[in-house]
C-alpha positions, 0 to 999 in steps of 0.5 A, a space after each residue: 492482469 497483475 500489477 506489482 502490488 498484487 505480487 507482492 501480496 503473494 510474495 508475502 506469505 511465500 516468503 514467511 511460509 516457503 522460506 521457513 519451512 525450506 530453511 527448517 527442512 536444512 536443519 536450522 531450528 524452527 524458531 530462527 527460520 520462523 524469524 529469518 523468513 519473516 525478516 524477509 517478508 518485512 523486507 518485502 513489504 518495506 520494499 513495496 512501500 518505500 522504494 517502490 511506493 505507490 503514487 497518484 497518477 498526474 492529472 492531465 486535464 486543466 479545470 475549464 475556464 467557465 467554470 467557477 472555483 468552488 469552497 466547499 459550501 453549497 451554491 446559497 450556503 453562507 456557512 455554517 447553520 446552526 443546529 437549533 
C-alpha cells in the first residue's frame, strides 16, 4: 500500500529526470531545463515537508492510575555513579 510519502519519493526523480528531459526534447538548452525540473523537485519536496508535513499520530490511551510516574533513573538508582 502506498502512502503520500512514497509517491512523492518517486515523484522525485521524474520530476528531475522526465521534465529535463521533456523540456530539452522542446528545444530548451540543457543546462536551463536541468535547473527548471530541479526547481520543480525542490517544490515537491518543499511540499512534502511543509504543507503536508508528516505529524505523530495522537495518543489515545491515558497512562494507568497505579502506575507510578518514572525519572528517567532506574528503581534504586539515586543518580549518577561515578566512574571510579
Amino acid at each position: 500500500m502506498t502512502n503520500y510519502y512514497d509517491l512523492v519519493l518517486g515523484a522525485i526523480p521524474l520530476a528531475l529526470g522526465g521534465v529535463a528531459a521533456l523540456l530539452t526534447v522542446l528545444g530548451i538548452p540543457l543546462t536551463t531545463s536541468v535547473g527548471l525540473a530541479g526547481g520543480l523537485s525542490v517544490g515537491v519536496i518543499g511540499h512534502a515537508m511543509f504543507v503536508n508535513a508528516p505529524v505523530d499520530a495522537p495518543t489515545t490511551s491515558a497512562p494507568a492510575a497505579d502506575t507510578p510516574p518514572t525519572d528517567g533513573h532506574a528503581a534504586g538508582e539515586a543518580g549518577f555513579q561515578s566512574a571510579d
